[in-house]
N, C-alpha and C positions, 0 to 999 in steps of 0.2 A: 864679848862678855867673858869676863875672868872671873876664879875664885881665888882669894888671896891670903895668904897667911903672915900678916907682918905684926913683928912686934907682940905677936902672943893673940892678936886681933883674927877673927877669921871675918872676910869680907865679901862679897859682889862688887863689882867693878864695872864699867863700861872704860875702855882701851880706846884713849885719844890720839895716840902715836906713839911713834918709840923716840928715846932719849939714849944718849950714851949708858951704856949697861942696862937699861931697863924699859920702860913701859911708863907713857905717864898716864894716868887712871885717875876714871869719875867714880869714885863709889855711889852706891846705888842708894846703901842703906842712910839715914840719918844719922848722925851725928860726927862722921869722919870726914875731914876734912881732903880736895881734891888734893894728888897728892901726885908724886914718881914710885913706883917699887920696882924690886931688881926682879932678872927675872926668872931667878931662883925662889923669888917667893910665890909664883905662880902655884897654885896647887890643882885647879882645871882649866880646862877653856871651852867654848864655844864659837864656831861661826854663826855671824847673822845671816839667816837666808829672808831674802824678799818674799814676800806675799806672791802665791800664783796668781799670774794673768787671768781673765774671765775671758776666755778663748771665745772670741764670735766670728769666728773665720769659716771660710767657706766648708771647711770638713766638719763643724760642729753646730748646722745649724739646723736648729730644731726641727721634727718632722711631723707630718698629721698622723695619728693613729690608721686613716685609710691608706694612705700611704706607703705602712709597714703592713697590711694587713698584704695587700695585694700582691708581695714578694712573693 
């Protein structure tokens, strides 16, 4: 995810790959067309992080309140 400043335009982007000189980009918002921008017009970025696992593996699995009483 990028913020983009072309052409006077400020944008959100999603980043489909790169092109010679630049970046080719989905914008986010409505009415701009998919497009290439250099990549001097970049003005932020973001990495996409995945969603956390639902950990159910053996170190996390739920215990009975008698259980922990008895420790």
């Amino acid at each position: 995810m990028v913020r983009v400043s072309s052409g006077g335009r400020l944008f959100h982007a999603v980043v489909k790959g790169t092109v010679l000189g630049g970046l080719e980009v989905e914008p986010v918002e409505k009415g701009i067309r998919p497009r290439r921008v250099k990549a001097r017009e970049v003005v932020e970025h973001w990495a996409r992080t995945g969603r956390p696992r639902s950990g159910g593996g053996p170190d996390r699995e739920q215990r009975s309140f008698d259980d922990l009483l008895d420790r």
